[in-house]
SESESE-805878 format. One record per residue (C-alpha): residue in one letter; x, y, z negated. Coordinates in Angstrom, 2 decimals, decimal comma, padded with zeros to 5 digits, always signed. Layout:
// SESESE-805878
  r       c1       c2       c3
  A        X        Y        Z
...
This chain:
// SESESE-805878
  r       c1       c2       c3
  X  +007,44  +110,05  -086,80
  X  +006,08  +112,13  -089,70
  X  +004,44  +115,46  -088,78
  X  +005,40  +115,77  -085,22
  X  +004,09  +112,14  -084,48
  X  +000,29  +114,01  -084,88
  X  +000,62  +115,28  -081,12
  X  +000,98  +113,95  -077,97
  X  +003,21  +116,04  -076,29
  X  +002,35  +119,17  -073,48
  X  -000,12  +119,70  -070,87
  X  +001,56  +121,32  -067,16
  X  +000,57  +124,56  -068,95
  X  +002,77  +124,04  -072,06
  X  -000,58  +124,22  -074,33
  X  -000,91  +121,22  -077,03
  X  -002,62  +118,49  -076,15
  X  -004,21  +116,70  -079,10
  X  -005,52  +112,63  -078,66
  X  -007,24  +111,99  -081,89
  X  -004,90  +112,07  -085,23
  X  -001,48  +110,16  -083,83
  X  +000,32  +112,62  -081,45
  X  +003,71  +113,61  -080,10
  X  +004,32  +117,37  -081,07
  X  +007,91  +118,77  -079,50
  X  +006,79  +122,36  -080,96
  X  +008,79  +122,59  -083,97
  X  +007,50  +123,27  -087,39
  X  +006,03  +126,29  -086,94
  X  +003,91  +125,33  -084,48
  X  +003,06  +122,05  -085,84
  X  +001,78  +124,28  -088,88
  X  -000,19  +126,25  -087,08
  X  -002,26  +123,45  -085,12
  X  -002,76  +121,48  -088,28
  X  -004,36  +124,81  -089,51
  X  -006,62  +124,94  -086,86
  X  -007,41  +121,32  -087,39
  X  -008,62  +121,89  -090,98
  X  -010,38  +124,76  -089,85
  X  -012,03  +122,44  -087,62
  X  -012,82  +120,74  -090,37
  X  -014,02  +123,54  -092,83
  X  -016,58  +124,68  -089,85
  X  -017,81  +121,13  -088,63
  X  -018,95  +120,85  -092,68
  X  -020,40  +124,60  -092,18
  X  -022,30  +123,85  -089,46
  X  -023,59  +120,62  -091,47
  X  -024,04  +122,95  -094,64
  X  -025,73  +125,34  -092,24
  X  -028,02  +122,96  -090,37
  X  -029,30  +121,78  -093,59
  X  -030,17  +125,19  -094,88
  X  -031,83  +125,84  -091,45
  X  -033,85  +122,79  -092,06
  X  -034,98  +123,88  -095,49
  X  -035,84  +127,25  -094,05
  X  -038,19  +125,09  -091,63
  X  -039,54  +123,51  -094,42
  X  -039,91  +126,41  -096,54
  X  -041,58  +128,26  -093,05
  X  -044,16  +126,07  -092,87
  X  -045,20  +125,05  -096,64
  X  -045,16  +129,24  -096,76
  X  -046,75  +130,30  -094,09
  X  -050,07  +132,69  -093,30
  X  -053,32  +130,67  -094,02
  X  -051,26  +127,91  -096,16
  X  -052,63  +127,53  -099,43
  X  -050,25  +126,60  -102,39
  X  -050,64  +125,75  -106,35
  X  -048,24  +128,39  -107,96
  X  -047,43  +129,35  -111,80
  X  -047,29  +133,04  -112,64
  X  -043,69  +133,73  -114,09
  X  -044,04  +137,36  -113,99
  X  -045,88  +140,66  -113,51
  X  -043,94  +142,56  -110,70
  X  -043,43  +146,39  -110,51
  X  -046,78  +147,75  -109,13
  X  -048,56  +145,24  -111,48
  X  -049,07  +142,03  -108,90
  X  -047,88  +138,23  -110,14
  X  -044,52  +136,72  -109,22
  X  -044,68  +133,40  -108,43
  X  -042,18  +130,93  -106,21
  X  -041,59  +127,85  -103,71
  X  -038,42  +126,97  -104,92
  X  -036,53  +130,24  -104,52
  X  -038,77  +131,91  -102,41
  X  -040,96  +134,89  -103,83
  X  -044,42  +134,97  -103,13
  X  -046,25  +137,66  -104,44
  X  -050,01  +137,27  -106,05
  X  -052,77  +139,78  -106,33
  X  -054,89  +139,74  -109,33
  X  -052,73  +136,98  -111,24
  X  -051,73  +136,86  -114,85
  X  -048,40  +135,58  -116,22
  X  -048,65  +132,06  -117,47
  X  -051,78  +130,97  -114,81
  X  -051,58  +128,63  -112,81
  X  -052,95  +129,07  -109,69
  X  -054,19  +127,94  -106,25
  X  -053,75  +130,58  -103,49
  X  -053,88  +131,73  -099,83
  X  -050,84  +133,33  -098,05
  X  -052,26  +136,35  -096,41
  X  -048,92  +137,77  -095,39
  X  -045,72  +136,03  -094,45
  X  -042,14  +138,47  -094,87
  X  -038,69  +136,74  -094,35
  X  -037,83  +137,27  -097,82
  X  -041,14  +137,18  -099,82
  X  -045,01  +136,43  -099,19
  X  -048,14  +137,60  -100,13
  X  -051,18  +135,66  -101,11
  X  -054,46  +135,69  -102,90
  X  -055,60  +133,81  -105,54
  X  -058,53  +131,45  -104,95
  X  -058,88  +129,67  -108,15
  X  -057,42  +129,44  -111,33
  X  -056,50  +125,88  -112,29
  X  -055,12  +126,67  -115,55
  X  -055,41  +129,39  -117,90
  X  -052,89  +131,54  -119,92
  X  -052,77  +132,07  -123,61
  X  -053,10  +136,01  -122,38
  X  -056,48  +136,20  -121,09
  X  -059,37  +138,33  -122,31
  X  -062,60  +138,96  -119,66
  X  -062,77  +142,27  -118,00
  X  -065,41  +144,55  -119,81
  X  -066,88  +146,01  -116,13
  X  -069,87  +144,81  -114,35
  X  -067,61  +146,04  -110,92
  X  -063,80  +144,70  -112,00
  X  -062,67  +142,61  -109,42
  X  -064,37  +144,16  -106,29
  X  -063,52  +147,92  -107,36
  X  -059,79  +148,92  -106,48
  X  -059,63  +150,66  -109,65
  X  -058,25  +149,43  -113,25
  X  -056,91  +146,03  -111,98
  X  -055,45  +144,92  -115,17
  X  -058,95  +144,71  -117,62
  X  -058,00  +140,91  -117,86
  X  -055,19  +141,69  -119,73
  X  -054,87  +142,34  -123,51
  X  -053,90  +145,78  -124,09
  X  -050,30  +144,40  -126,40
  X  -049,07  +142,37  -123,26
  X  -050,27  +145,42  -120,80
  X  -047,85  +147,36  -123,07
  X  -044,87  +144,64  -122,77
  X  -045,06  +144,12  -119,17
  X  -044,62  +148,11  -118,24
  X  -041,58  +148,13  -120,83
  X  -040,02  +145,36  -118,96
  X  -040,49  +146,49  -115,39
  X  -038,91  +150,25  -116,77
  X  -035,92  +147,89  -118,34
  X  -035,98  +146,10  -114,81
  X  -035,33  +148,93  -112,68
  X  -033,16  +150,66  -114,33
  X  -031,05  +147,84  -115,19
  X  -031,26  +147,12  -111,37
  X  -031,48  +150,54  -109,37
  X  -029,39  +152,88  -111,50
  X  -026,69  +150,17  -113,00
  X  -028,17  +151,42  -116,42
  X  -028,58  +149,23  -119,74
  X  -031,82  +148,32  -120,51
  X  -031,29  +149,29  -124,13
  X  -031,69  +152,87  -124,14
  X  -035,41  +151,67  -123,46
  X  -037,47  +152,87  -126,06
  X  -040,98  +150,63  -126,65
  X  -043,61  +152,29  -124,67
  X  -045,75  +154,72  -126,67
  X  -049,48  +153,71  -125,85
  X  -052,13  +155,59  -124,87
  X  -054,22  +157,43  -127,26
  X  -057,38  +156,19  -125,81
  X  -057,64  +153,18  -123,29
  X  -061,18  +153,69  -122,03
  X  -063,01  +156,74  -121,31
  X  -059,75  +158,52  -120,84
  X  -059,83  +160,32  -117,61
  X  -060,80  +164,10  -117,12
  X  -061,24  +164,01  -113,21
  X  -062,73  +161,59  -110,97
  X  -062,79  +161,57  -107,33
  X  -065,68  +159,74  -105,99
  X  -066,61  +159,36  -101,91
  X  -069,61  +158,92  -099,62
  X  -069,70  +156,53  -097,25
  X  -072,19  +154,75  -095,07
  X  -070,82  +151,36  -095,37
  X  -071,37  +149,78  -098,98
  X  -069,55  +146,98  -100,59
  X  -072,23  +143,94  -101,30
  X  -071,32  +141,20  -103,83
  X  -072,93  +138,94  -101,42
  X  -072,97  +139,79  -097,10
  X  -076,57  +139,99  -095,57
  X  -077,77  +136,11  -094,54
  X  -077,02  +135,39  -090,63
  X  -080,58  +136,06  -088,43
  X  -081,97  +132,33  -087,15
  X  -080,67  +132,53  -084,01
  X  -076,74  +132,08  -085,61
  X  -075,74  +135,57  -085,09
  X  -074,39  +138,36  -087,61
  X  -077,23  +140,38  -089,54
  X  -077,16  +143,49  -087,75
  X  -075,77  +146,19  -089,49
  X  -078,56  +148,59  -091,70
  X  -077,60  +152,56  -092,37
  X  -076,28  +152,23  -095,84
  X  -075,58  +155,02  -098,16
  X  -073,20  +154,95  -101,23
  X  -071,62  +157,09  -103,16
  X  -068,34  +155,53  -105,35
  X  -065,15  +154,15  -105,80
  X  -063,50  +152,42  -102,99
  X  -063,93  +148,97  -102,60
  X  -060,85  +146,60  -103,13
  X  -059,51  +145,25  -099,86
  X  -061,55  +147,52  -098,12
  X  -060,86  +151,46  -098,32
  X  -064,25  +152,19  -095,66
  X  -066,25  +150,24  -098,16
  X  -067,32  +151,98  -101,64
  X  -069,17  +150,39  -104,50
  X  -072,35  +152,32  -105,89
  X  -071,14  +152,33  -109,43
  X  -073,60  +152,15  -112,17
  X  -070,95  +151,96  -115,02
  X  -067,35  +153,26  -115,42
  X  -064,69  +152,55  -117,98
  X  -062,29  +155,00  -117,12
  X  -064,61  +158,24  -117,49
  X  -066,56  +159,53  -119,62
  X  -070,38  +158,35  -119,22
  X  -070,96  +162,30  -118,28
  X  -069,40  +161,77  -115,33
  X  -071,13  +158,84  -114,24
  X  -074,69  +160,01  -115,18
  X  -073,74  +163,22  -112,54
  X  -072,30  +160,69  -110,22
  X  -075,95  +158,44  -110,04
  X  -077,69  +162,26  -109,94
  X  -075,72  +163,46  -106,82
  X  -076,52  +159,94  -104,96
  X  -079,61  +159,96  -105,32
  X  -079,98  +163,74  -104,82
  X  -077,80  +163,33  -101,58
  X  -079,21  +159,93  -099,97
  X  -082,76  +161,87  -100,28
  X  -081,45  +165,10  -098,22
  X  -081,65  +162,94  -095,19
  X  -078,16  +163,94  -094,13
  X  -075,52  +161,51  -093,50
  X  -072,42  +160,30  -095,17
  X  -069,38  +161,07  -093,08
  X  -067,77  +158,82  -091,10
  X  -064,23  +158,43  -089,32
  X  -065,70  +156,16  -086,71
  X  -067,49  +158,78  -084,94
  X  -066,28  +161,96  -087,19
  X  -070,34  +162,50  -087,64
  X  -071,97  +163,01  -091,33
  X  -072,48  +165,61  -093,98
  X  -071,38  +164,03  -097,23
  X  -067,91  +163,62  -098,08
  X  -066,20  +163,56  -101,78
  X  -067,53  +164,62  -105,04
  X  -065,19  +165,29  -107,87
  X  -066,08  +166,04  -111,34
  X  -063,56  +167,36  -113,84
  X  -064,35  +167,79  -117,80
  X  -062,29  +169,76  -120,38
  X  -061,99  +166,63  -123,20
  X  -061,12  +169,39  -125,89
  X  -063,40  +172,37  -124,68
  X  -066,54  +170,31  -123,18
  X  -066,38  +172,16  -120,11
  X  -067,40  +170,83  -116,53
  X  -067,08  +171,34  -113,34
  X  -068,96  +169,41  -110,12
  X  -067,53  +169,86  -107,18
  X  -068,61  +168,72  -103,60
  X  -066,88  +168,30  -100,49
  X  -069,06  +168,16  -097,22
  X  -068,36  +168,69  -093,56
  X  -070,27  +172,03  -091,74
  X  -073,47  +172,37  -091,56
  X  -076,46  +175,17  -090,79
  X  -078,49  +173,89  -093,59
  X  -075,62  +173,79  -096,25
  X  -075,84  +176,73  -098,21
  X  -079,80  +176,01  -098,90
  X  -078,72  +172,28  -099,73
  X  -076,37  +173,25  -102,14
  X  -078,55  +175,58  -104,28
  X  -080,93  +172,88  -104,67
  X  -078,64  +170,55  -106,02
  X  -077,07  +172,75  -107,78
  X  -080,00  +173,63  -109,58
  X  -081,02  +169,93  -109,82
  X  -077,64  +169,55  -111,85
  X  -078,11  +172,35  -114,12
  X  -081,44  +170,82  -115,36
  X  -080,25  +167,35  -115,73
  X  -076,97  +168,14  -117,75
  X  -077,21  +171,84  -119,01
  X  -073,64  +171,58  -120,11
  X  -071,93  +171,80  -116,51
  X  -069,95  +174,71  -116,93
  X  -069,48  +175,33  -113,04
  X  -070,84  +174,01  -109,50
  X  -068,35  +174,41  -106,46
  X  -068,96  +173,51  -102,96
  X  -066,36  +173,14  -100,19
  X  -066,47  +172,61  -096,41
  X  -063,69  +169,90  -094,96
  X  -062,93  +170,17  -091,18
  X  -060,39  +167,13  -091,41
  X  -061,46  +164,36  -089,34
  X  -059,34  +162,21  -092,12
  X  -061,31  +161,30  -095,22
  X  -059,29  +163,01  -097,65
  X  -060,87  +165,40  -100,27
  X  -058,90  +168,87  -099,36
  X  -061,14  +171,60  -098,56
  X  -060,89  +174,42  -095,76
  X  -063,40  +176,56  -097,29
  X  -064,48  +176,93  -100,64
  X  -067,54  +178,52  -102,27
  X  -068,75  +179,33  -106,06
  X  -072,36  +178,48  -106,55
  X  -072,80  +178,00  -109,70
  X  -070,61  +179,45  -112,63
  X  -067,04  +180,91  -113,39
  X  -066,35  +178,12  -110,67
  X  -063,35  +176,80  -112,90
  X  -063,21  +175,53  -116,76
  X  -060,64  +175,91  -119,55
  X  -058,58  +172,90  -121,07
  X  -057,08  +172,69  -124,53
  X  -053,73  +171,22  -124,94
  X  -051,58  +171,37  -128,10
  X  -052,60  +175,09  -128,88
  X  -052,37  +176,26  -125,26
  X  -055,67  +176,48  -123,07
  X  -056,03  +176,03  -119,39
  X  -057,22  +177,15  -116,65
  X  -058,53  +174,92  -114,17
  X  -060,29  +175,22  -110,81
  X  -061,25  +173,06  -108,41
  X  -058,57  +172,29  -106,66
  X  -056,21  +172,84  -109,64
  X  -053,34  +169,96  -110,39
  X  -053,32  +169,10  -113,90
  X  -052,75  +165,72  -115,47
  X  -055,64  +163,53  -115,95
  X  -055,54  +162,18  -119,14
  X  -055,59  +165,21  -121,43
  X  -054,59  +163,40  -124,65
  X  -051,96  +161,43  -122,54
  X  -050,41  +164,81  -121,56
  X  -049,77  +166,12  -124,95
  X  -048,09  +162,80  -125,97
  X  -046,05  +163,40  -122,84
  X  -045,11  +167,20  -123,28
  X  -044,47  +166,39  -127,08
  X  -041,94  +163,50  -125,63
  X  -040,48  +165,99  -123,47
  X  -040,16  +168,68  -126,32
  X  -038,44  +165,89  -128,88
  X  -035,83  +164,53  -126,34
  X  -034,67  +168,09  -124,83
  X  -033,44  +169,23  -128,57
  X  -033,85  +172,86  -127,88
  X  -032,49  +175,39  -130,19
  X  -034,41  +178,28  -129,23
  X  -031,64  +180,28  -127,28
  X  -031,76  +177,97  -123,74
  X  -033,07  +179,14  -120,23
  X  -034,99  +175,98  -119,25
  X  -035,96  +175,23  -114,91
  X  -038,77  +173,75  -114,73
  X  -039,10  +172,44  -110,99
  X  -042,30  +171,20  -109,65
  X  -043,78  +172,96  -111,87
  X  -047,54  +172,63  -110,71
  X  -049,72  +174,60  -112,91
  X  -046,95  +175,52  -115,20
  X  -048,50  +173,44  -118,16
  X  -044,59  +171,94  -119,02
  X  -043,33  +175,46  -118,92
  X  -046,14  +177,07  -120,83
  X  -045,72  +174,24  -123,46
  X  -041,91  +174,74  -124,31
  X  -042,17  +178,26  -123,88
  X  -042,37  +179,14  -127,48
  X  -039,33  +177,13  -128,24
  X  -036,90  +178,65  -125,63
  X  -035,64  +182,18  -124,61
  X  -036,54  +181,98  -120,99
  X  -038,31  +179,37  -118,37
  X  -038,43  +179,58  -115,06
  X  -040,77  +177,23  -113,13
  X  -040,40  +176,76  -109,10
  X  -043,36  +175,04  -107,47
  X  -044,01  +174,73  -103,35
  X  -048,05  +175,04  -103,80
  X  -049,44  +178,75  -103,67
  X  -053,08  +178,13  -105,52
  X  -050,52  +175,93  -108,44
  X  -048,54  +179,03  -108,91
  X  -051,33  +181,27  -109,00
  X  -052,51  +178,87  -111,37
  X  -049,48  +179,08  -113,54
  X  -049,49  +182,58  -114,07
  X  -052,77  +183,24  -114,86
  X  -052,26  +180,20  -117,57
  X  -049,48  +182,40  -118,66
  X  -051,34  +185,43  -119,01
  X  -054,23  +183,62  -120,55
  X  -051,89  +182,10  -123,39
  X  -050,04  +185,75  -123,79
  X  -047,10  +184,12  -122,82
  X  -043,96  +186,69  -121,19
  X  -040,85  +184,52  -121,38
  X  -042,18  +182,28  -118,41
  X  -041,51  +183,66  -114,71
  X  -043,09  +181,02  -111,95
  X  -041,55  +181,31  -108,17
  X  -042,90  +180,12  -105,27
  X  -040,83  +177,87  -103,43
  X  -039,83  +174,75  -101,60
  X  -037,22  +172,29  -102,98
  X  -035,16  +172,67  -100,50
  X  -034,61  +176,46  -100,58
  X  -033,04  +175,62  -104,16
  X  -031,24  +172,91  -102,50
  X  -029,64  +175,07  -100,06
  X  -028,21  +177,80  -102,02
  X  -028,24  +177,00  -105,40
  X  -025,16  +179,22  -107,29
  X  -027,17  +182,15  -105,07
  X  -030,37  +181,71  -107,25
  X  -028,45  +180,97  -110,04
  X  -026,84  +184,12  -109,53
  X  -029,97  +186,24  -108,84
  X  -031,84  +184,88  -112,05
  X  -029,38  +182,94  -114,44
  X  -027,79  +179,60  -114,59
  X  -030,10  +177,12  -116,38
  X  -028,82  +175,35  -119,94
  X  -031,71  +172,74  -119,25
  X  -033,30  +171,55  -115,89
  X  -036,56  +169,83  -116,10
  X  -037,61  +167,70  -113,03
  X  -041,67  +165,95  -112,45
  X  -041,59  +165,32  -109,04
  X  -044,01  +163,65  -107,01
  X  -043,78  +159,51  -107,09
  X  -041,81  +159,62  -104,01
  X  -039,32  +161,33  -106,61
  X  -036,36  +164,18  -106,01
  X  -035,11  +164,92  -102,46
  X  -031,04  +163,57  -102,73
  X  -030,75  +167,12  -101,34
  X  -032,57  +168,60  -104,78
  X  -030,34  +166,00  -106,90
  X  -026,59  +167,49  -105,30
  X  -028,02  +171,31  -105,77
  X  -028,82  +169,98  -110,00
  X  -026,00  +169,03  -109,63
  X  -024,41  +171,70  -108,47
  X  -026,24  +173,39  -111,41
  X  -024,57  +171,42  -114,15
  X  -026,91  +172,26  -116,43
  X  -025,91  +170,72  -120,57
  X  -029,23  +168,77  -120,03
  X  -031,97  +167,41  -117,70
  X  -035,10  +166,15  -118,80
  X  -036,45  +163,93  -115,76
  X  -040,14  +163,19  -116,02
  X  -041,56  +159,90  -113,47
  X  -044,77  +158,27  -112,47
  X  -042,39  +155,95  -110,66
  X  -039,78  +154,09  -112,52
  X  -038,29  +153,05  -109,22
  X  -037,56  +155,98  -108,03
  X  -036,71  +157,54  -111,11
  X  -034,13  +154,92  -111,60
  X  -032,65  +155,70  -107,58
  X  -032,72  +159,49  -109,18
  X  -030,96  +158,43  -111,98
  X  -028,07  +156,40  -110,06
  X  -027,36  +159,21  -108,36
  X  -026,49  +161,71  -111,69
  X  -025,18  +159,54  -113,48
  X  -021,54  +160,09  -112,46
  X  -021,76  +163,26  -114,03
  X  -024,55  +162,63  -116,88
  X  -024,72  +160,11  -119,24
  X  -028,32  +158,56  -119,86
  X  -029,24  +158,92  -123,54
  X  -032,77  +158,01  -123,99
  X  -035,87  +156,64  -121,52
  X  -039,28  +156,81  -122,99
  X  -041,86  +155,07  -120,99
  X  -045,29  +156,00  -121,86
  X  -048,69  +154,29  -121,33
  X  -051,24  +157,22  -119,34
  X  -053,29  +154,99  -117,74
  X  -054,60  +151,96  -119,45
  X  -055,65  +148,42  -117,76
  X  -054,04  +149,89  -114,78
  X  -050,05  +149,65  -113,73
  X  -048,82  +152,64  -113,29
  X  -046,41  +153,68  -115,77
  X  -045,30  +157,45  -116,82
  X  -041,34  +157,67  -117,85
  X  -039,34  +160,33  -120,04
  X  -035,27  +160,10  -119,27
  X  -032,83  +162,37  -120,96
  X  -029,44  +163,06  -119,85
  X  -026,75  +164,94  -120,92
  X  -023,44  +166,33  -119,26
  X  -020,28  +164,05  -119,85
  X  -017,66  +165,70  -121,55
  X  -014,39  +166,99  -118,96
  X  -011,39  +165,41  -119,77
């Protein structure tokens, strides 16, 4: 019967009837087309679902060999952007604090995600060719430099290759216009401000013993002054040593604790929003030898008589602190910005050298924190914007207006915009302190530019080159359609965030081409990474 023999015949309501694969089929061919189509697809989705079940099973599988609490034996392929290990279960990423490529590890899953896990390492079962021992007495328990266990030359590699990786990824860039990083002049002591805070609960290397009847060891007032423990941001670790700063620094940090824990006045706390103490911060000038202390606390009646004693204290332990600043927080968050603020010793600021510009900074001045790092950086930014001497150069986010200041001399006019009033005070004064008159400094938010860009281009000249730092969160899209808008010959974009610079990127490229990236190496045996991209304007056709 050929074809039509695959059918039975019709049902009372003139639908197809089908019995299996021999049939009777009065429809024509047509029809008889149709219905064998819809058999195969039968077909196709009976060995989907199969296809499907199975994969559903592996998922199981997968679900519980990766799952919170399970503990698996991993090798570390990679370092991932934000400087953890990359390991996997078959396909599935699981993500490893505190591992180096090439270990092989046994960990914990701490956190389960539907595409990715977390976990931490609990022993390393086999070590990697690139393994040195950290040099601190704290790595490991402070949150700080996380990456002391690996040598500086592979530190180096694995920030060139996660710049390469997300660009490559994010903007649809090649990964060739990567230059190799330029390392850091100096990889320890290399830090001009630290940020230390009180707090009445103190990391221990080892908890207090339980009491004999079984219970907890009740909990002692504790008083530390530190870095933040890792894990455990209420915690802080009374620091006796410090790689990152200068031993200055530290020898004022042990003064103030001990200084402060003998006041008799509490640490702050956000439990009950009760305490004195809060931050100290100490900031040096690396060139000049200038420093400043500066101490955050909440209010207090006795304050102003607590202050001149330890100021004084200070100034005859380490007659070279240049200036002693006090401040009074009324955040109930534990985050060092100030509400009041108070000379008590000093100018109450200090003066930085960089290249042959100096500095002015105060307390709550922005201004990048390794000083030798930031002339490497400026320099990069200087050699990739080509300037002739004739350009108007925008300089947004501007901060202190150390970028401007530092092109200054090789342009006709800059213009920097910055959002923060104190930063653009900042800037001008650095201006006037430096003699320089071909650098104007707005105050402004991003967006204002954003909204009515050919206005201000109007009111104070279009720009031939726009420079861009913005904050690791990177440029509003808004800010990005006004540079656009712009169309400025050039745009230097400057990044703590390769990420995001790489979204910023995508998003000009359709009118720029990309001609270098620079990554750069501020902060050793740590992974952040500090990015330099040029771009210039594609030719019309």
């Amino acid at each position: 019967m050929g074809m039509s023999a695959c059918y039975s015949g019709w049902t009372r309501m003139g639908r197809i009837r089908r019995k299996g694969v021999g049939c009777f089929l009065p429809m024509g061919m047509v029809g008889c087309l149709i219905e064998f189509g819809l058999w195969i697809a039968q077909g196709w989705k009976t060995q989907c679902n199969d296809v499907g079940a199975r994969m559903e099973t592996e998922e199981r599988n997968m679900s519980q060999q990766v799952r919170k609490g399970a503990e698996l034996e991993l090798v570390v392929k990679k370092l991932a952007f934000g400087g953890q290990g990359l390991g996997r279960v078959d396909d599935f990423v699981v993500f490893l604090d505190r591992a180096l490529p090439g270990q092989r590890v046994r960990a914990r899953v701490i956190r389960k995600r539907r595409q990715y896990a977390e976990a931490r390492c609990l022993a390393v079962l086999e070590q990697t060719e690139h393994y040195q021992p950290a040099f601190c007495e704290h790595f490991g328990a402070c949150g700080g430099c996380s990456w002391q266990e690996l040598p500086y030359h592979q530190q180096l590699h694995w920030k060139s290759v996660q710049v390469a990786e997300c660009l490559q990824h994010l903007a649809n860039s090649s990964g060739a216009l990567v230059a190799p990083i330029l390392p850091a002049p100096e990889t320890i002591y290399y830090r001009n401000k630290m940020e230390y805070s009180f707090s009445d609960q103190l990391w221990l290397p080892t908890p207090p013993a339980p009491t004999t009847s079984g219970r907890d060891a009740p909990r002692l007032p504790a008083f530390g002054l530190g870095l933040h423990a890792r894990g455990a941001y209420a915690k802080v670790i009374n620091l006796e040593s410090c790689f990152l700063q200068s031993p200055l620094s530290v020898g004022i940090l042990k003064e103030v604790r001990r200084f402060a824990e003998a006041s008799g006045l509490a640490p702050y706390t956000t439990r009950s929003h009760q305490g004195f103490w809060r931050f100290l911060v100490v900031r040096e000038g690396k060139h000049t030898g200038q420093s400043l202390v500066h101490v955050l606390t909440a209010k207090h009646r006795d304050q102003d008589r607590v202050m001149a004693d330890l100021g004084g204290h200070l100034l005859r332990s380490f007659p070279t602190i240049t200036s002693f600043v006090h401040s009074v927080s009324h955040k109930k968050a534990q985050v060092a910005i100030a509400d009041d603020t108070r000379t008590v010793m000093g100018p109450g600021s200090i003066e930085e050298q960089l290249g042959a510009l100096r500095f002015h900074i105060s307390a709550h001045s922005f201004f990048q924190t390794n000083t030798l790092g930031a002339e490497r950086l400026y320099d990069t930014i200087l050699n990739l914007a080509g300037l002739q001497g004739n350009e108007t150069v925008w300089d947004l986010y501007c901060g202190t207006g150390s970028i401007a200041l530092y092109l200054a001399h090789r342009v006709r006019r800059v213009l920097g915009f910055e959002v923060t009033p104190e930063a653009v005070v900042d800037a001008r004064r650095n201006a006037e302190l430096n003699r320089i008159d071909n650098c104007v400094f707005r105050l402004g938010d991003m967006n204002e530019l954003s909204r009515e860009p050919t206005a201000m281009m109007d009111e104070i000249g279009p720009p031939d080159v726009i420079i861009t730092d913005p904050p690791r969160a990177g440029m509003h899209p808004r800010v990005v359609k006004a540079i656009l808008e712009l169309a400025p010959a050039k745009i230097i974009a400057v990044s703590c965030n390769p990420s995001t610079l790489a979204r910023d990127l995508a998003m000009l490229l359709p009118v720029y081409q990309l001609t270098a990236v620079q990554p750069l190496d501020l902060f050793p045996h740590t992974p952040h990474i500090e990015c330099v991209a040029a771009l210039e304007k594609r030719c019309q056709s």
